[in-house]
C-alpha distance (Angstrom), angle and dihedral (degrees) to the residues before:
residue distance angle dihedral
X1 . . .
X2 3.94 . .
X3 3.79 117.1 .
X4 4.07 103.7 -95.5
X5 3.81 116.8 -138.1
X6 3.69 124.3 -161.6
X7 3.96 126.4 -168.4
X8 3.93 113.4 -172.1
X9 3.71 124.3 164.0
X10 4.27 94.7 -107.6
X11 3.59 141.2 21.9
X12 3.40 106.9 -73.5
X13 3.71 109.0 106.0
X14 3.78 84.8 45.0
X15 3.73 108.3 57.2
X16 3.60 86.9 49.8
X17 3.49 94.9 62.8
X18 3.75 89.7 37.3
X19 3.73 77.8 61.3
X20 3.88 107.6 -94.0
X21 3.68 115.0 148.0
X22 3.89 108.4 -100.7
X23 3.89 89.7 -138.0
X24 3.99 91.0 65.1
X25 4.27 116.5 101.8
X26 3.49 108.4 -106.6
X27 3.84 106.0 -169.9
X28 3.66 126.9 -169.8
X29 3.60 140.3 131.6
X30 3.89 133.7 -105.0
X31 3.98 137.2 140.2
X32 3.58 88.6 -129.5
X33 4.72 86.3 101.9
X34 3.75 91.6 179.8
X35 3.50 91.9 67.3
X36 3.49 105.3 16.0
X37 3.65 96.8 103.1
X38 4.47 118.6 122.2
X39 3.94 94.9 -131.0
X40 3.41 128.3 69.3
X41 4.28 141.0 -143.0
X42 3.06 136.7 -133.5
X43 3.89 97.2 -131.4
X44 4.06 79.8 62.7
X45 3.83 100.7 62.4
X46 4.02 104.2 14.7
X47 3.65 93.6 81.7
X48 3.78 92.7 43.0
X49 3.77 96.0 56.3
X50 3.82 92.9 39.8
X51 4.20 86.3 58.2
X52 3.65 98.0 34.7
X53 3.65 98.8 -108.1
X54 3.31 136.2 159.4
X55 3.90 140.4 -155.4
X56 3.87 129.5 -122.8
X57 3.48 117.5 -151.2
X58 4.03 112.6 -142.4
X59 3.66 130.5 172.5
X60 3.47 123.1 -112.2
């Protein structure tokens, strides 16, 4: 499986795979509305951990 990267505008993706629960709020703000929501799915980091991905965090 190829390495997945995501980039999202704050740490979500991040602090899950830092070891955060996935089911904690993580608030923040960004322009970017279709992912601008403070919780977090599974779909969103399960493939990441299972390829040994990571997340980088960019402003909007």
């Amino acid at each position: 499986m190829s390495r997945l990267i995501a980039v999202e505008p704050f740490p979500r993706l991040s602090r899950v795979l830092n070891g955060e629960e996935h089911t904690d709020s993580f608030p923040g703000q960004t322009t970017l509305l279709s992912i601008a929501g403070k919780h977090l799915k599974n779909q969103a980091f399960g493939p990441l951990a299972r390829s040994n991905g990571l997340a980088v965090n960019v402003s909007d």
